[in-house]
VOKOLSE-469820 format. One line per 8 residues: number of its first residue (from 1); their letters; for each residue x, y, z of C-alpha. Coordinates in steps of 0.25 Angstrom, whole numbers. Layout:
// residues N
NUM) a) X,Y,Z | ...
This chain:
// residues 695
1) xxxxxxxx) 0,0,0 | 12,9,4 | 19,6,-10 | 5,9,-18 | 2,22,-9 | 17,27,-13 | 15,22,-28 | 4,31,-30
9) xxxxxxxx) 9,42,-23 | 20,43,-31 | 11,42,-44 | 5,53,-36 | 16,63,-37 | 20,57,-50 | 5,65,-56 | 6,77,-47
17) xxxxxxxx) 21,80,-53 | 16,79,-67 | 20,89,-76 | 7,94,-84 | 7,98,-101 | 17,111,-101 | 7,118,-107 | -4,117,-98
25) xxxxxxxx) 7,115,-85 | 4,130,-82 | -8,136,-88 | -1,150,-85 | 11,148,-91 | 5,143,-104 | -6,154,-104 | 6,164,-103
33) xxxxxxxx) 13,156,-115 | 3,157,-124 | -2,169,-121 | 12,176,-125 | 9,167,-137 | 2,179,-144 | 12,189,-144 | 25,189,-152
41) xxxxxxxx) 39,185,-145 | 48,185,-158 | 46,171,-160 | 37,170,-173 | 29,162,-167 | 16,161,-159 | 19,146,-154 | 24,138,-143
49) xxxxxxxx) 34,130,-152 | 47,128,-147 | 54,138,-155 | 45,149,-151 | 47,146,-137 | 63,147,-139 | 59,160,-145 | 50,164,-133
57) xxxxxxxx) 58,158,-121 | 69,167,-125 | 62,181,-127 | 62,189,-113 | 50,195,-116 | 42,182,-119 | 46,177,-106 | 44,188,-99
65) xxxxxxxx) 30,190,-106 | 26,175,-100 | 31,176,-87 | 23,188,-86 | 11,181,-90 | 15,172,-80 | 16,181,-68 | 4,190,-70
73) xxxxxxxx) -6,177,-73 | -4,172,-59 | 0,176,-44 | 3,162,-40 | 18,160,-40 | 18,144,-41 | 8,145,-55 | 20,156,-60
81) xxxxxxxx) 31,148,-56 | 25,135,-63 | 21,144,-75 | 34,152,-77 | 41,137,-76 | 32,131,-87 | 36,142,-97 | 50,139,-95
89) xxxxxxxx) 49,125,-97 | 42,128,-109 | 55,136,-113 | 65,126,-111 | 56,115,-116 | 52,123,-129 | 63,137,-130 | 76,129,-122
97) xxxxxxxx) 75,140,-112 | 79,136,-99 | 71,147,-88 | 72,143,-73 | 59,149,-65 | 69,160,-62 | 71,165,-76 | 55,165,-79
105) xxxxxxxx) 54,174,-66 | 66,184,-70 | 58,184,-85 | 47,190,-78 | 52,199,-69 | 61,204,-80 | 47,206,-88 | 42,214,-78
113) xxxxxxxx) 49,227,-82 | 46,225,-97 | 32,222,-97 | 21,229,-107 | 9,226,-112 | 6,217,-125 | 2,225,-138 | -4,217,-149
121) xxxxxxxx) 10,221,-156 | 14,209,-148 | 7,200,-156 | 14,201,-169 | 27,210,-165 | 38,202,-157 | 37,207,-142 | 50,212,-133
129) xxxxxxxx) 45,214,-122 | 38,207,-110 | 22,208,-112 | 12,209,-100 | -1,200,-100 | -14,203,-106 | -23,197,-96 | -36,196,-106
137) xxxxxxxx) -27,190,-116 | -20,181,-106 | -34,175,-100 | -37,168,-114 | -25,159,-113 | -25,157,-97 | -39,152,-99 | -35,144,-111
145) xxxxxxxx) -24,137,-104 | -31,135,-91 | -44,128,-99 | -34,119,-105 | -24,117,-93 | -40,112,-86 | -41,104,-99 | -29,95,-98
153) xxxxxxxx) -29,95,-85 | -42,88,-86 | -37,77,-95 | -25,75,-84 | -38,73,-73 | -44,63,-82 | -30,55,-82 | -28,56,-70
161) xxxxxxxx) -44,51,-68 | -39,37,-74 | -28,37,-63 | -39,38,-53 | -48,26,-59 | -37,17,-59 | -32,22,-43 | -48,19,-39
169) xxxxxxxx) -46,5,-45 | -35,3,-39 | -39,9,-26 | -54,1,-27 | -45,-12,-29 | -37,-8,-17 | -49,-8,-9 | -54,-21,-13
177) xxxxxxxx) -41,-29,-12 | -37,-24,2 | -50,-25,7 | -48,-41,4 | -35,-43,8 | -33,-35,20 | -50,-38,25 | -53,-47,18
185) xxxxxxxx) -64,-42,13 | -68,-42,-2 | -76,-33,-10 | -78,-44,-21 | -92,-51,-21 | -94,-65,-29 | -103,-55,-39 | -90,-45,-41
193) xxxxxxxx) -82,-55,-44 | -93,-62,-54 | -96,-49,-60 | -83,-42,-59 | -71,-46,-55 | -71,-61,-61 | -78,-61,-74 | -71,-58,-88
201) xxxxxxxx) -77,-47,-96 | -78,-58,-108 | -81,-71,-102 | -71,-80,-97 | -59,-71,-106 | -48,-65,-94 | -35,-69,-90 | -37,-80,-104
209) xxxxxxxx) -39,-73,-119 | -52,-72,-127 | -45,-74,-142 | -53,-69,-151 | -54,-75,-165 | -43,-84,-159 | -32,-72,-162 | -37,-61,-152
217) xxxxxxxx) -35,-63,-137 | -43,-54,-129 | -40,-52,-112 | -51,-48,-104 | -52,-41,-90 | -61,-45,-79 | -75,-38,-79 | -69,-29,-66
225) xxxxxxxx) -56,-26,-74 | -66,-23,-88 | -73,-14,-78 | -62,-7,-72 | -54,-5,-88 | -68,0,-92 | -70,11,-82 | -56,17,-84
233) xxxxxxxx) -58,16,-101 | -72,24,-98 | -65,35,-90 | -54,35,-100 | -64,37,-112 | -72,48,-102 | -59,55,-98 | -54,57,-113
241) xxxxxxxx) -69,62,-118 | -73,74,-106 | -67,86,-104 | -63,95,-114 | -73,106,-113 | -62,116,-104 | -57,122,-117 | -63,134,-124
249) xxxxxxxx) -57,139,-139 | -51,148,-142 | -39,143,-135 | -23,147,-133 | -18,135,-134 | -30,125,-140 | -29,131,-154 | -43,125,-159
257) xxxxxxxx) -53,117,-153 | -47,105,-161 | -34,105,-155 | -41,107,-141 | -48,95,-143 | -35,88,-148 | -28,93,-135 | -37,91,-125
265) xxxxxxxx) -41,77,-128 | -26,75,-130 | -21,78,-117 | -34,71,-111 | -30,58,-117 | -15,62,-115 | -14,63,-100 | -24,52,-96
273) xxxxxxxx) -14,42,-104 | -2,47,-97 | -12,47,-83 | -12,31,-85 | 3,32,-86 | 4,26,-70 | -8,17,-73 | -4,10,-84
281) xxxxxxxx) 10,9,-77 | 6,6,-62 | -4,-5,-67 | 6,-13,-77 | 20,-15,-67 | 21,-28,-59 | 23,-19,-46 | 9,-13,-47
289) xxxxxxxx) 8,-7,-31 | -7,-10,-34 | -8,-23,-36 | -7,-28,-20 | -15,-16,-16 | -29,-19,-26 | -26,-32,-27 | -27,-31,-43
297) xxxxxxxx) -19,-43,-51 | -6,-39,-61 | -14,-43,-71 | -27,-33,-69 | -16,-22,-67 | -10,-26,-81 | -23,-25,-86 | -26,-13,-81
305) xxxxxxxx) -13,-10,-86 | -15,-14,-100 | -30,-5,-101 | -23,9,-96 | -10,7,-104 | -22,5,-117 | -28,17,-113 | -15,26,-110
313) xxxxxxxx) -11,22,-125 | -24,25,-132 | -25,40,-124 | -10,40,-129 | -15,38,-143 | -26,47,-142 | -17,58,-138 | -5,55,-147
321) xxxxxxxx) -17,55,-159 | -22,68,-155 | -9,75,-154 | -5,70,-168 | -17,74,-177 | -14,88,-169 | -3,88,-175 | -4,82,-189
329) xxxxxxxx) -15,94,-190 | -14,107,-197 | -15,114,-183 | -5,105,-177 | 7,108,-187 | 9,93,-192 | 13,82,-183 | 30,84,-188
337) xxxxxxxx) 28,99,-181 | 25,90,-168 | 35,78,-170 | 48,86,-164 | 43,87,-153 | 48,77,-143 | 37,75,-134 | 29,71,-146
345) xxxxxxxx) 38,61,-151 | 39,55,-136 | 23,57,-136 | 23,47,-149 | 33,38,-145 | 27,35,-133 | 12,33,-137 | 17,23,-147
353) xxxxxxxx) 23,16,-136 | 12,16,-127 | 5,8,-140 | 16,-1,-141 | 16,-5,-126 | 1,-7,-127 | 2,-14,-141 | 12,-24,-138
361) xxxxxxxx) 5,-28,-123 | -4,-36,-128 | -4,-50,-122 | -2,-60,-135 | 10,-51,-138 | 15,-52,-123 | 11,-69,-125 | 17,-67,-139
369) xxxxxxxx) 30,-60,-135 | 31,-57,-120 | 46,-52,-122 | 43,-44,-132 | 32,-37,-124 | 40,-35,-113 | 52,-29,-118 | 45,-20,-126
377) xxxxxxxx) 34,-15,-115 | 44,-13,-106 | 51,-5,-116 | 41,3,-121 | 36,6,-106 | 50,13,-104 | 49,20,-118 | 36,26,-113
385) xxxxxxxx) 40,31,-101 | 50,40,-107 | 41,44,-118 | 32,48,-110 | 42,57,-102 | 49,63,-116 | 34,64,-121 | 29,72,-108
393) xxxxxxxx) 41,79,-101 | 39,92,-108 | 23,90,-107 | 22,86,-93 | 12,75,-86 | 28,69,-83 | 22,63,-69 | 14,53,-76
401) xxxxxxxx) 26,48,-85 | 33,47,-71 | 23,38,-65 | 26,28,-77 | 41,29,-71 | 36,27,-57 | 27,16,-58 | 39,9,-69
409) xxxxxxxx) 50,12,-60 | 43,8,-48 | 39,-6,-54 | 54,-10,-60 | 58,-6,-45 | 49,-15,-39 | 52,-25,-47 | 69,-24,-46
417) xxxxxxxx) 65,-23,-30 | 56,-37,-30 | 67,-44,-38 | 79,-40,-29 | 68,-45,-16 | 66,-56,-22 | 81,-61,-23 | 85,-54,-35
425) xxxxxxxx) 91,-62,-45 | 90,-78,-40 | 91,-91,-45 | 77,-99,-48 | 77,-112,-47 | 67,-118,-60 | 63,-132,-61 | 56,-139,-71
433) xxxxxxxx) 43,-146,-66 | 38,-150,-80 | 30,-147,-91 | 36,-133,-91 | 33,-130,-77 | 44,-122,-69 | 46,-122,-55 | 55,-111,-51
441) xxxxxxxx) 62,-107,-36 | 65,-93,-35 | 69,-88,-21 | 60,-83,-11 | 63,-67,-7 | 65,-65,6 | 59,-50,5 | 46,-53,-4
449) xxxxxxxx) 36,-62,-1 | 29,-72,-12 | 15,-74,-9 | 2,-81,-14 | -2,-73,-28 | 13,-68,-29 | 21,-69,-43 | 33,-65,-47
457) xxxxxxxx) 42,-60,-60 | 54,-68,-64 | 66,-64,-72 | 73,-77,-78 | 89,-74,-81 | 98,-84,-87 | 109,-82,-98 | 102,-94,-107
465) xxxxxxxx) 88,-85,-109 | 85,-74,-119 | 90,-62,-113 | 76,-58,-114 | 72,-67,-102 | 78,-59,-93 | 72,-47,-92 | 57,-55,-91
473) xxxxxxxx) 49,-58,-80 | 40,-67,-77 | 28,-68,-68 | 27,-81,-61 | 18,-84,-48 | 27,-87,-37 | 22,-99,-27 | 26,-90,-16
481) xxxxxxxx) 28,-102,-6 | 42,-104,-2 | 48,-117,-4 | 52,-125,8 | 65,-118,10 | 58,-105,8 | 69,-100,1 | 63,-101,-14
489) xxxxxxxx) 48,-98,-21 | 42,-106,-32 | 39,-103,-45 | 31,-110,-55 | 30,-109,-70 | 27,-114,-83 | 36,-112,-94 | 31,-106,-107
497) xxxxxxxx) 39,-97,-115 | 51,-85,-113 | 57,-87,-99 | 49,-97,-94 | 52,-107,-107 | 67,-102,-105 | 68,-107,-91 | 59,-121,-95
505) xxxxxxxx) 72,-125,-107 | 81,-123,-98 | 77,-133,-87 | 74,-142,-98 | 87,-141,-105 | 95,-140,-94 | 89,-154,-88 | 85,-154,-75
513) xxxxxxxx) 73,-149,-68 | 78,-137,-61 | 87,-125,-65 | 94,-110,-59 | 88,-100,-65 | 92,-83,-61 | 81,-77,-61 | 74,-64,-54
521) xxxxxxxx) 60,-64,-43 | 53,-52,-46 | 41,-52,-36 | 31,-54,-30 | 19,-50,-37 | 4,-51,-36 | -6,-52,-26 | -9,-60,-14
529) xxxxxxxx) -25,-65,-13 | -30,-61,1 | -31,-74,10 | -36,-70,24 | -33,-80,37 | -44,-88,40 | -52,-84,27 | -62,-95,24
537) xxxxxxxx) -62,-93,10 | -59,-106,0 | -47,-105,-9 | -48,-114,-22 | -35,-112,-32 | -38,-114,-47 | -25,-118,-54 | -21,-121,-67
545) xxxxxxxx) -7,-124,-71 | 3,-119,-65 | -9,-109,-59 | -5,-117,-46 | 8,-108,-45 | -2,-97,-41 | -14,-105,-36 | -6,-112,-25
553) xxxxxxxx) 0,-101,-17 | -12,-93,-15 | -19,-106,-10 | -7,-110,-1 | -8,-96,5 | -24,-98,8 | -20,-108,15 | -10,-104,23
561) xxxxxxxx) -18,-91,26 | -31,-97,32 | -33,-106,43 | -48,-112,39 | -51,-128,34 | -54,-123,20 | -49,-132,10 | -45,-124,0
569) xxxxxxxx) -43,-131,-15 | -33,-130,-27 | -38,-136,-40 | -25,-137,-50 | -26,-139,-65 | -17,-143,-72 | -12,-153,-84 | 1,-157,-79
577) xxxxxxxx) 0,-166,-68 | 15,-164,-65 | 12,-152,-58 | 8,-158,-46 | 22,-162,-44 | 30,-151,-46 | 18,-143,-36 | 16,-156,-26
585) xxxxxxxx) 22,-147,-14 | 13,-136,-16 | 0,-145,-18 | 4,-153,-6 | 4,-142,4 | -10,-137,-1 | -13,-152,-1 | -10,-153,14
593) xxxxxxxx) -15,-139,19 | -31,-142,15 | -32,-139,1 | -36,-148,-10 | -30,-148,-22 | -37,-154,-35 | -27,-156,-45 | -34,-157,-61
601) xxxxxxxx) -26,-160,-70 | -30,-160,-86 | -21,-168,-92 | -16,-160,-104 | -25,-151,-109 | -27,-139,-106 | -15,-125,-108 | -10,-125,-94
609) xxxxxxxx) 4,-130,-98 | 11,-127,-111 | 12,-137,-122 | 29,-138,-122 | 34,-150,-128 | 47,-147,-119 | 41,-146,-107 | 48,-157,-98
617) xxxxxxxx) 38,-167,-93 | 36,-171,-79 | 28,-183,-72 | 14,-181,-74 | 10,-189,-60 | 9,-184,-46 | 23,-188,-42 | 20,-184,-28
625) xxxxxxxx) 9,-194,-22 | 6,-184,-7 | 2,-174,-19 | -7,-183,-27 | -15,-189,-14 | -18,-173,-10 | -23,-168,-22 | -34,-172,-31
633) xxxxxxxx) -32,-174,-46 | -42,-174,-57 | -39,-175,-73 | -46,-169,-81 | -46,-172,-98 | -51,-157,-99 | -50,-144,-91 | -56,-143,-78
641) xxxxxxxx) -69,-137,-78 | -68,-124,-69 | -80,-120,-68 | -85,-133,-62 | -72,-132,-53 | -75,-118,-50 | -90,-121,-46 | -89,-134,-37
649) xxxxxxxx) -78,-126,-30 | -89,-114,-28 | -100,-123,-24 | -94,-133,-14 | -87,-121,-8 | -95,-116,7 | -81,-106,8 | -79,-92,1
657) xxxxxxxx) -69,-96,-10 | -57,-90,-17 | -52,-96,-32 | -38,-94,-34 | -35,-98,-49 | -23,-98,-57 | -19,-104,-71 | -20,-101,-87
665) xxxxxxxx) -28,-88,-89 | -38,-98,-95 | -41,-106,-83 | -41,-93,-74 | -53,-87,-83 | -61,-102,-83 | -58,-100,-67 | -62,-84,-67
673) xxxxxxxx) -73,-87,-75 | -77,-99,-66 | -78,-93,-54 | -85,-82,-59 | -97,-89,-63 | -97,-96,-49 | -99,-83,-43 | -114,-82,-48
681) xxxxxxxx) -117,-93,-39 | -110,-97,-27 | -113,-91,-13 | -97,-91,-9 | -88,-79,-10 | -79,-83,-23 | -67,-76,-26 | -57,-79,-37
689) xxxxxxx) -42,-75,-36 | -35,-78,-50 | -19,-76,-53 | -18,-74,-68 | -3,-70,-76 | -13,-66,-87 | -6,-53,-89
């Protein structure tokens, strides 16, 4: 709680210290600059190009004209100061002049003595000397710039409004998830979780694909998370579409009511993408701080995070767009006038990576090509960052490009710190168990603790892989029961390409069951499932393949947590009946601490394991008879039906019960979907807890 409430602080100041637009950072300064637009300075221009502003920023009596205009337009010494600063930036930015608040003070005093009146003479006829303020004439372009200062000021509001809907959910969802961890208490009734938080949006489709016309894969959220997505596309949509009406032509600045429209719709979409700069960031590193407080999986975050890094591009789009039909009109001098200018090109450069990260994020591709996807995300998440900053540091809004360099900086810290706690660079100790599964020690950290739910990254370093492994991590669950010298954790796998393949030839080349490997712990992860003493509720594991990795912990930790008679059950599918060799020890201590295990095994059918030819086989007979006498095993010829599973174990069941499932994405939705329908009709509360590495 401490970490998060720091976390958002700092995001805090990181807003408060942004830098707004320079021309709408002091609505005095640029009233004073445009209004000495009108007279003539010896330029031969009327503009704010750069090479009028080298003209200007060096001519006495200009700069004494607008310091002037600065000092008799307000009595506040603060508003001056920052107003007499903004036009010296805007000459060393624009003119290469370098004036300290000093000098801009010493241009007004000197001023003072040379003052007169403006004749219209002053419009076509080069002035020499400082001019005073016509106050009527003045008022037009105060009020001008003050209606448009409102104006974007406005659009910044409404980003920040999309800051806001996300901070409610996550506070809503803090709410909720400490009121059942720390009280026990949930807020989730059988018909919320029927209507809400367990139903797909299209049937039974969630953490498995729907493939359309047997080429197209669609992904689709939970009902609550098509909800929550919907809201914050609705308020986006609204946010974009109100709120125009503060200008009135004519205008100083806003030459024609086309080119207001142009502007105003282009900062509005502007700074609400670069508001969701923190989101999109917080909600896609592996150190999220609000994943322990609202309870919210990884993998609802990276959704999250998918949905407002689509939406931060298209309000990207829409404002690059706009910006270049301005400039490709007649009005806007063609679209060559404005390429020099280097916060344009940093502004195209980075809205085409912004599509490129999108666009090469989407799962078949990450399926397809994995180390192609992350070295180039990772790369174009760096560009970004500094395109942002080159597109933006003569504009301003810099804090929210800061926030991006926070949150990034904070994750990669966090992640260097959990590998040095959790040994640094060790030596893993793989064994091949058969049929490409891959038991593997690591060390158990004496600082961090592994617990139920916990997973955690490894990096695999060895000379004889592609150079490429090495800067991979993979996400594996973590037992989190120590062995019985409690020095060392297990770590179950399946090996299936990449890495994971690497680490499979090599055992099989080699000979012998069990190898070294270097490798580096980057953990732990993920989130705990509340188990209060003495709860009377019934646990029931759901596995599927080596689902049992994530399955068992969670059920052992039940156990060990409550002091009731409940038997609590585990039901393991599976088509390898060697796993119940290389898993006997764990199955044995749920075996004799009153649980019973159902052990279904289905031959081989099915996708839980990978069709391999080179897999090394191993005995397909219970090897250890104390095992085979404690657990009950059923074959079946054809997948187990789960909704029958699901419903004799509702209606035999007097206890509150809790699934806890794990397994292919496409058992995990038979179970989701499974349960669901239960719902309707049982009179026990029925909650269901799912660990899914759908990402």
């Amino acid at each position: 709680m401490r970490l998060s409430g720091l976390l958002i602080w700092i995001l805090a100041w990181f807003q408060v210290h942004v830098q707004a637009l320079v021309l709408i950072d002091s609505t005095l300064a640029s009233a004073c600059v445009y209004y000495e637009l009108q007279y003539d300075w010896g330029c031969n221009s009327h503009s704010n190009g750069m090479k009028a502003y080298a003209c200007r920023c060096g001519n006495a009596a200009w700069l004494g004209s607008v310091t002037n205009c600065v000092y008799e337009n307000t009595n506040s010494t603060r508003l001056r100061n920052h107003a007499l600063r903004h036009i010296s930036t805007r000459c060393l930015q624009k003119g290469g002049f370098e004036y300290s608040l000093a000098d801009m003070q010493g241009f007004y005093k000197n001023a003072t003595s040379y003052l007169r009146e403006p004749t219209k003479m002053d419009l076509t006829m080069p002035v020499d000397l400082p001019l005073r303020v016509n106050e009527s004439s003045y008022a037009y372009y105060h009020k001008g710039f003050k209606d448009f200062t409102f104006s974007v000021q406005r659009s910044q509001w409404f980003g920040w409004g999309l800051v806001f809907y996300w901070a409610t959910i996550l506070v809503l969802a803090s709410i909720f998830n400490l009121s059942k961890r720390v009280f026990g208490f949930t807020w989730e009734t059988n018909w919320i979780r029927r209507t809400l938080t367990l139903p797909s949006t299209f049937g039974k489709y969630h953490n498995s694909p729907y493939t359309l016309w047997k080429c197209f894969q669609f992904y689709f959220p939970t009902r609550l998370q098509s909800w929550v997505i919907a809201v914050f596309l609705i308020q986006t949509i609204v946010s974009c579409c109100v709120g125009y009406n503060t200008i009135s032509m004519p205008h100083p600045y806003l030459t024609s009511r086309w080119y207001a429209n142009l502007d105003l719709i282009s900062y509005r979409t502007d700074l609400m993408a670069i508001s969701l700069f923190p989101i999109v960031y917080f909600f896609g590193i592996r150190n999220n701080p609000f994943t322990w407080v609202t309870g919210i999986s990884f993998a609802t975050f990276n959704l999250y995070h998918k949905w407002t890094a689509y939406v931060m591009v298209i309000l990207a789009f829409i404002h690059s767009i706009i910006w270049t039909v301005w400039a490709k009109s007649k009005e806007g001098g063609g679209y060559l006038a404005w390429w020099p200018d280097a916060y344009w090109q940093w502004g195209v450069f980075a809205t085409m990576l912004s599509f490129f990260m999108v666009a090469h994020s989407h799962k078949w591709i990450r399926d397809l090509a994995y180390e192609f996807f992350l070295i180039f995300h990772k790369l174009f998440n760096v560009m970004f960052i500094v395109c942002m900053y080159y597109h933006l540091n003569t504009l301003g809004w810099l804090g929210w490009v800061w926030s991006m360099v926070g949150i990034w900086g904070f994750d990669r810290v966090m992640r260097f710190a959990k590998i040095i706690l959790c040994g640094g660079l060790q030596t893993a100790t793989v064994t091949d168990c058969g049929n490409g599964v891959i038991r593997m020690k690591i060390k158990n950290p004496r600082l961090l603790k592994f617990y139920p739910g916990s997973y955690a990254y490894v990096y695999f370093f060895s000379t004889s892989d592609p150079w490429i492994y090495s800067f991979q991590s993979h996400p594996f669950t973590v037992l989190s029961v120590p062995d019985e010298d409690e020095s060392t954790l297990t770590i179950i796998f399946k090996a299936k390409k990449g890495i994971t393949r690497n680490v499979l030839n090599r055992l099989l080349k080699s000979g012998v069951d069990e190898l070294k490997y270097k490798i580096f712990v980057e953990g732990p992860y993920g989130a705990a499932y509340p188990c209060h003493k003495n709860s009377t509720r019934k646990f029931i594991g759901l596995a599927a393949g080596l689902g049992i990795s994530a399955v068992f912990p969670h059920i052992k930790s039940v156990i060990e947590q409550t002091s009731t008679n409940i038997v609590h059950e585990l039901k393991w599918i599976s088509n390898d009946m060697n796993c119940l060799n290389w898993f006997s020890k764990e199955l044995a201590w749920l075996a004799s601490n009153n649980c019973k295990i159902t052990f279904i095994y289905t031959k081989d059918i099915g996708s839980d394991t990978e069709s391999v030819s080179d897999y090394s086989e191993k005995p397909k007979s219970i090897q250890d008879q104390k095992i085979s006498s404690k657990i009950e095993v059923l074959t079946f010829s054809t997948r187990p039906d789960m909704n029958q599973i699901v419903h004799e174990a509702i209606s035999s069941s007097e206890e509150d019960i809790s699934f806890v499932s794990c397994g292919p994405s496409s058992f995990i939705d038979v179970v989701r979907y499974s349960v669901k329908k239960e719902l309707a009709n049982t009179k026990v509360d029925v909650d269901l807890e799912e660990e899914s590495f759908t990402w």
